[in-house]
C-alpha positions in Angstrom: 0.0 0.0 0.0 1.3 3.6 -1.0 0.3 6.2 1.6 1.9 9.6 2.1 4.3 10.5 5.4 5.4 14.2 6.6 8.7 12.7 8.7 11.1 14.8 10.4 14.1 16.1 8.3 16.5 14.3 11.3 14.8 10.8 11.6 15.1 10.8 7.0 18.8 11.1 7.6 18.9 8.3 10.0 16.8 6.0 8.1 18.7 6.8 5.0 22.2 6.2 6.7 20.6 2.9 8.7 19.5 1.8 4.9 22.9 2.4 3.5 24.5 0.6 6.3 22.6 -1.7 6.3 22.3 -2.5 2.6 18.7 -2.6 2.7 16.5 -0.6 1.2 14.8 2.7 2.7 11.3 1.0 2.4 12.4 -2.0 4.4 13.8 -0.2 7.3 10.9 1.7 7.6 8.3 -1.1 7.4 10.3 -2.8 10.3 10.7 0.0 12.6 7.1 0.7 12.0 6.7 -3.1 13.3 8.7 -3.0 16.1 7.3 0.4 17.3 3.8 -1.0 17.2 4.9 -4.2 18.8 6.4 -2.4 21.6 3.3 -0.4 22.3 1.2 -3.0 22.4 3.4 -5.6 24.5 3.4 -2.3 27.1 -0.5 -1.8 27.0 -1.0 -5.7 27.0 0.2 -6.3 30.9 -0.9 -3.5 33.4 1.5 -3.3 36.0 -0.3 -4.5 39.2 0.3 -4.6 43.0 -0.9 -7.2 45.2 -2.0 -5.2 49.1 -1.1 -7.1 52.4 -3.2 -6.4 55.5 -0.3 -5.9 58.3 -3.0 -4.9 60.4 -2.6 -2.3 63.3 -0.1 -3.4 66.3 -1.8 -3.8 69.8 -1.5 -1.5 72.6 -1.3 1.9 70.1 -3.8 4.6 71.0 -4.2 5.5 66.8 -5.7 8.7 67.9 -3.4 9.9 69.7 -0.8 11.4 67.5 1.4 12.9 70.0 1.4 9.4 72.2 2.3 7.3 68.9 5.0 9.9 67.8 6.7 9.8 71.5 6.5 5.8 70.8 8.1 5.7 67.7 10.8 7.9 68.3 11.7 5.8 71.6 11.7 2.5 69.3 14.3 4.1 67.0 16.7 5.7 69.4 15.5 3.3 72.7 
């Protein structure tokens, strides 16, 4: 299929000289960076990054709404 790109003067030059170096032609590399572009979006939007929760629970003998008592307690666990 023929269809009609605007590209960047920059990423021309670098297909050009990635053609040329790699004795292929301008069409080809294209096509495959194309495909591997796509590829890679997809493979990211395919697996959602997900986090399993783990109930530690609250530690007995902590007033919770006491927020001066459970500062007091926690800075005598790290320097006691």
């Amino acid at each position: 299929m023929r269809t009609t790109l605007t590209l960047d003067d920059a990423l021309v030059e670098r297909l050009r000289s990635d053609a040329e170096a790699l004795g292929r032609s301008m069409k080809d590399v294209v096509n495959e960076a194309l495909r591997l572009g796509l590829d890679a979006i997809e493979s990211r939007v395919a697996v959602p990054y997900r986090t399993q929760p783990s109930d530690l629970g609250l530690r007995t003998g902590f007033n919770y709404d006491d927020i001066a008592e459970l500062l007091a307690r926690a800075e005598r666990e790290d320097f006691g």
